[in-house]
C-alpha positions as CSV (number, residue, x, y, z in Angstrom):
1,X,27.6,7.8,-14.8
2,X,25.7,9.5,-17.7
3,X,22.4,10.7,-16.0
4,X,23.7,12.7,-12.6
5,X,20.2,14.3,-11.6
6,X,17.9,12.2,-10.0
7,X,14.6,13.8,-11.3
8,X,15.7,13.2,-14.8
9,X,15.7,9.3,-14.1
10,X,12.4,9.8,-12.1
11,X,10.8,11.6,-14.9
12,X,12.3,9.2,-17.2
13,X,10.5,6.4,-15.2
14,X,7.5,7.8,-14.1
15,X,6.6,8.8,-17.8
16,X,7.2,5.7,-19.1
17,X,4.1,4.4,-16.9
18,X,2.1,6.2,-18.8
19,X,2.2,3.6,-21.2
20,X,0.0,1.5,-19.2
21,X,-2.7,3.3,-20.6
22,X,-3.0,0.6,-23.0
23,X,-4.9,-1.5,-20.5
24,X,-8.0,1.0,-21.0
25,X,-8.4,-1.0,-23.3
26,X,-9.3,-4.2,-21.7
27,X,-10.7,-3.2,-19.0
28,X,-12.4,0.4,-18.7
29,X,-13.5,0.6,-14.9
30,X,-14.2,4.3,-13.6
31,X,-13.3,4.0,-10.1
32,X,-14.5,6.0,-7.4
33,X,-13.6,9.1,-5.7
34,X,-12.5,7.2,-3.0
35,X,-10.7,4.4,-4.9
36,X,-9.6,7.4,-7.2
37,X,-8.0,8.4,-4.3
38,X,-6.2,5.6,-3.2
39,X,-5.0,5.2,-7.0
40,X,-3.2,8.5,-7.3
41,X,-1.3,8.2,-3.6
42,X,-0.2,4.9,-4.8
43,X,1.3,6.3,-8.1
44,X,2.5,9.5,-6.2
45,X,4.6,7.9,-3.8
46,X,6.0,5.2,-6.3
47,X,7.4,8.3,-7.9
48,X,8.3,10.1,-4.7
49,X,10.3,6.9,-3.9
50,X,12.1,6.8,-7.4
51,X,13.4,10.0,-6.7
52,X,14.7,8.9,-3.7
53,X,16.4,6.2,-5.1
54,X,18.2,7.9,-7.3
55,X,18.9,10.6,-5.3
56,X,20.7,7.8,-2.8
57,X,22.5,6.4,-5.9
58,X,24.2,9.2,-6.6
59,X,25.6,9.8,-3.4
60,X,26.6,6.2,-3.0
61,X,27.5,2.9,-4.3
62,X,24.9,1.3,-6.3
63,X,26.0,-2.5,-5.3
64,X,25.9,-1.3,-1.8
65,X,22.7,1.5,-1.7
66,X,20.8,-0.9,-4.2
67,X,20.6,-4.0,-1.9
68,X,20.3,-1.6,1.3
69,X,16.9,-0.6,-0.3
70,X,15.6,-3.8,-1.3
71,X,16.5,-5.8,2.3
72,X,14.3,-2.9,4.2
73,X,11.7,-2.6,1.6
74,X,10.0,-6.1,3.1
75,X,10.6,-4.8,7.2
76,X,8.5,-1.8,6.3
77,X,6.1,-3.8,4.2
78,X,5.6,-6.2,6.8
79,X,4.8,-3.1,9.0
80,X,2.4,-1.3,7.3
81,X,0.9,-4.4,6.1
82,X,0.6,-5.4,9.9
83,X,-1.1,-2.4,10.4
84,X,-3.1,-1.1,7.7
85,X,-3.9,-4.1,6.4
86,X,-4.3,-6.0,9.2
87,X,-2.0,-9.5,7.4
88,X,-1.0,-11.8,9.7
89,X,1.4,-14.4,8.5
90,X,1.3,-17.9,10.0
91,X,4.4,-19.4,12.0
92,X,5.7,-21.0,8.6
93,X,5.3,-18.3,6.9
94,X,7.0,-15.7,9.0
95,X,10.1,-18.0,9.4
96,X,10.4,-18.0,5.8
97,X,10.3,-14.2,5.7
98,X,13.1,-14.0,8.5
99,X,15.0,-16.2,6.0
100,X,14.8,-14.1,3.1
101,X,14.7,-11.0,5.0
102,X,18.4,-12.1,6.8
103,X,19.4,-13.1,3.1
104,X,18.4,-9.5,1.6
105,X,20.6,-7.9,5.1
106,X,23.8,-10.3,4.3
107,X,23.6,-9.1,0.6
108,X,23.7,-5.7,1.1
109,X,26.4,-6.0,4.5
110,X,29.2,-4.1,4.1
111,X,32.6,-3.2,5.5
112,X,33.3,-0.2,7.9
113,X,35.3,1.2,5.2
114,X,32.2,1.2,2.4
115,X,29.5,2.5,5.2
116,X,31.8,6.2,5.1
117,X,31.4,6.1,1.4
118,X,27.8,5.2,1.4
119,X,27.2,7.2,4.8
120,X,25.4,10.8,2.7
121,X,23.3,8.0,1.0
122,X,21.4,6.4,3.6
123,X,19.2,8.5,4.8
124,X,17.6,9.2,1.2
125,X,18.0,5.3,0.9
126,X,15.8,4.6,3.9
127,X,12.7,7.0,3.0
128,X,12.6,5.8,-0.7
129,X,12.4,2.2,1.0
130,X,9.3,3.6,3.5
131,X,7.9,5.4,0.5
132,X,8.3,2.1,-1.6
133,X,6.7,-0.2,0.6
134,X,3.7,2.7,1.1
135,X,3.0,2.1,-2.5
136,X,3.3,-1.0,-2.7
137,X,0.5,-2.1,0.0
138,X,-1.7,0.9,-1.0
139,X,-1.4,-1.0,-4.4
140,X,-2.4,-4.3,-2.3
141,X,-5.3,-2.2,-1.4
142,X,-6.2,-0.9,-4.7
143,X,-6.3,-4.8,-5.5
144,X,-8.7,-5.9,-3.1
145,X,-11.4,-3.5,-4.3
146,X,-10.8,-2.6,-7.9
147,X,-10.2,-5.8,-11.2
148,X,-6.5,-6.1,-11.6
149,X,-6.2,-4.4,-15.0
150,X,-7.7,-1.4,-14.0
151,X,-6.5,-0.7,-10.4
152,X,-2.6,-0.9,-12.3
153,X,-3.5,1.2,-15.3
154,X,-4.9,3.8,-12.7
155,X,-2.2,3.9,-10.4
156,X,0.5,4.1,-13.4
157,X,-1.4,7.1,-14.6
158,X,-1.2,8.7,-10.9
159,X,2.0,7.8,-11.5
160,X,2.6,9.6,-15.2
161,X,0.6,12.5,-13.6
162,X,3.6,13.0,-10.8
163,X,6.0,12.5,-12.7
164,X,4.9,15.2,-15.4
165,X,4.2,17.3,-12.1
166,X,8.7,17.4,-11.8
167,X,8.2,19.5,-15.2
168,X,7.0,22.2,-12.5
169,X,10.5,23.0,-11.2
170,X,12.1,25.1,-12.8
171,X,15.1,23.4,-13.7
172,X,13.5,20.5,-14.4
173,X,12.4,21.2,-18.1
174,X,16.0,22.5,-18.5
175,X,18.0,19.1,-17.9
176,X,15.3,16.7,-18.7
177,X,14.5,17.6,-22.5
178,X,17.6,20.3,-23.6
179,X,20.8,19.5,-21.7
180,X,23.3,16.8,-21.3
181,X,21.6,15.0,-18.9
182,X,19.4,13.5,-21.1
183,X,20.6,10.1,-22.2
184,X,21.3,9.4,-25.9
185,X,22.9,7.3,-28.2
186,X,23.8,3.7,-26.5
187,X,22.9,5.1,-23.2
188,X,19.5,5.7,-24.4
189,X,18.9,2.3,-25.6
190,X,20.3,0.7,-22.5
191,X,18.0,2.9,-20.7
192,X,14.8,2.1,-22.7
193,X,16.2,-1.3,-22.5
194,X,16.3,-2.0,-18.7
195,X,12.8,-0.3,-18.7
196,X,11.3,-2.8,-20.8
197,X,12.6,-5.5,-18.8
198,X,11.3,-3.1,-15.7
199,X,8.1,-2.5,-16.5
200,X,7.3,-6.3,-17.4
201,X,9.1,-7.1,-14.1
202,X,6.5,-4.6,-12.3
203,X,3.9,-6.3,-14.1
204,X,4.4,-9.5,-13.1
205,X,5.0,-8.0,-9.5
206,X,2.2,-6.2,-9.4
207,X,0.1,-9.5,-10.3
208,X,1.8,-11.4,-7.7
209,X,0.8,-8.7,-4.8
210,X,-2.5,-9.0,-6.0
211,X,-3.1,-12.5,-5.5
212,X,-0.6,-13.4,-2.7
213,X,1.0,-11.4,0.7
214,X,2.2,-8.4,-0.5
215,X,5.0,-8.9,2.6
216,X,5.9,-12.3,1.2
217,X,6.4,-10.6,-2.2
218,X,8.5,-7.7,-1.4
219,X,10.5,-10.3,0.3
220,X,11.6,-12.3,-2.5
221,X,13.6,-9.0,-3.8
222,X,16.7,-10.9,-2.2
223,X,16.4,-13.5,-5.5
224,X,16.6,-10.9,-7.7
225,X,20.2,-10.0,-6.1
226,X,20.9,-13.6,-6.1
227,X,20.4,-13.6,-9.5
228,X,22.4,-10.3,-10.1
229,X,25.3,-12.0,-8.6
230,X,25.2,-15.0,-10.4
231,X,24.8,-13.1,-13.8
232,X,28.0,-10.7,-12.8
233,X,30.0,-13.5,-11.9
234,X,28.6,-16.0,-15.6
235,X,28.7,-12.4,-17.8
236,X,31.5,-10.9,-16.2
237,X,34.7,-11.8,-18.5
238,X,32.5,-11.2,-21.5
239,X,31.5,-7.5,-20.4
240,X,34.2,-6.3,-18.3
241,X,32.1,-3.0,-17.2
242,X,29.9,-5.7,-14.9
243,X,32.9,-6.9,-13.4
244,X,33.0,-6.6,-9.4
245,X,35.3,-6.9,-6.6
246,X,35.2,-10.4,-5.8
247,X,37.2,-11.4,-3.0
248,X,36.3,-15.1,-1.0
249,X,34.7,-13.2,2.1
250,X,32.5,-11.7,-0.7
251,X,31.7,-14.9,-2.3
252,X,31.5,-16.4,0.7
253,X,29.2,-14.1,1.8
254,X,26.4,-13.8,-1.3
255,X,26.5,-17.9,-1.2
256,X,25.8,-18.2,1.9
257,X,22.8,-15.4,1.4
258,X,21.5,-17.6,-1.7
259,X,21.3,-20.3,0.9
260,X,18.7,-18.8,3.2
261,X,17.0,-17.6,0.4
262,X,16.5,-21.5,-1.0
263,X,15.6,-21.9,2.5
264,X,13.3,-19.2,2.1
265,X,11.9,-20.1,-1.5
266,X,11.6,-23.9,-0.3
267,X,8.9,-23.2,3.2
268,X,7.5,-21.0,1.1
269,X,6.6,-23.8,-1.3
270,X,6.1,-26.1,1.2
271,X,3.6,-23.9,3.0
């Protein structure tokens, strides 16, 4: 509600990568021009795509727009991974994806009433999705030639590099550094906050692509909206600003998603 323009947020995000930097310091591999490359489109579309999200969020509901992103993410994962990468999951495998995949899609279903809310949001949703899963196999990619520590410090630099490239519009220095946009005060720290938590959550992501599927991976996102749901509904009556309308078709409905999901987790274990 604080922050209306997406390329603040984008900015905001894509700076903070810069951070990773850090990791120079373990691991100080020069790639080459070719894996140079494939580093900096991997951090340029990760930003691309955070504009995108935004951009969706503002013109629709985030409990609605939020899921949509995350239940497509894996279908065009599994795509370009298909393709590109040339994956192929085995029968067991694949089953389990249709589980979590279904389990993302019943999460993020809505009424016909919510899709004319949403309906200016979707199309922003879907190419932040396409531009999202891009990044994340090229980042699969980077994996399979470059050590770990590197390959993610150099596309995190990509992308710092596109997201100080927003500063370019003119605008952009305007509402990111002297107007209200910029967030302050609580909203700051609840910002800097969830970033923390973000980036360590991209880490561990980012680990888990580069020693598993990267399909697979992108298809657990319906766990963390499991989990979302679960801390609305425990956190709820404590912070009433995370309260959400919870009919029983809508509880119904997300219990029933966390079941294919523990179907999902548990042939995934098993396989």
């Amino acid at each position: 509600r604080t922050v209306q323009k997406p390329a603040v947020y984008a900015f905001s995000v894509g700076s903070l990568s810069g951070l990773a930097a850090v990791l120079f310091w373990f691991d100080r591999t020069v790639p080459t021009p070719e894996q140079f490359a494939l580093n900096a489109a991997t951090g340029v579309l990760f930003v691309a795509a955070l504009f995108l999200f935004f951009t969706a969020l503002r013109r629709g509901e985030a409990s609605r727009i939020v899921p949509f992103i995350g239940g497509t993410i894996p279908v065009y994962t599994f795509l370009f991974s298909y393709l590109f990468l040339h994956e192929r999951l085995t029968a067991h495998e694949l089953t389990a994806f249709a589980f979590l995949v279904a389990a993302a899609a019943l999460i993020a279903r809505e009424t016909p009433g919510e899709r004319s809310r949403n309906r200016g949001a979707y199309l922003p949703a879907t190419i932040s999705a396409i531009c999202f899963a891009a990044s994340s196999v090229l980042l699969k990619t980077v994996f399979l030639s470059q050590p770990f520590l590197s390959g993610f410090a150099w596309t995190r630099l990509a992308a710092f590099s596109a997201a100080m490239a927003i500063l370019l519009h003119p605008a952009s220095p305007r509402a990111i550094f002297g107007g209200r946009e910029r967030p302050r005060g609580k909203t700051l720290a609840l910002f800097l906050g969830g970033q923390i938590a973000g980036a360590i959550g991209f880490l561990g992501v980012s680990y888990a692509v580069a020693l598993a599927s990267v399909t697979l991976v992108n298809a657990l996102q319906g766990v963390q909206y499991a989990i979302l749901f679960v801390l609305i509904v425990l956190l709820g009556r404590t912070f009433p600003q995370l309260r959400e309308r919870l009919t029983s078709a809508i509880v119904l409905q997300k219990v029933l998603a966390m079941i294919l999901i523990g179907i999902g987790l548990a042939m995934l274990g098993a396989s």
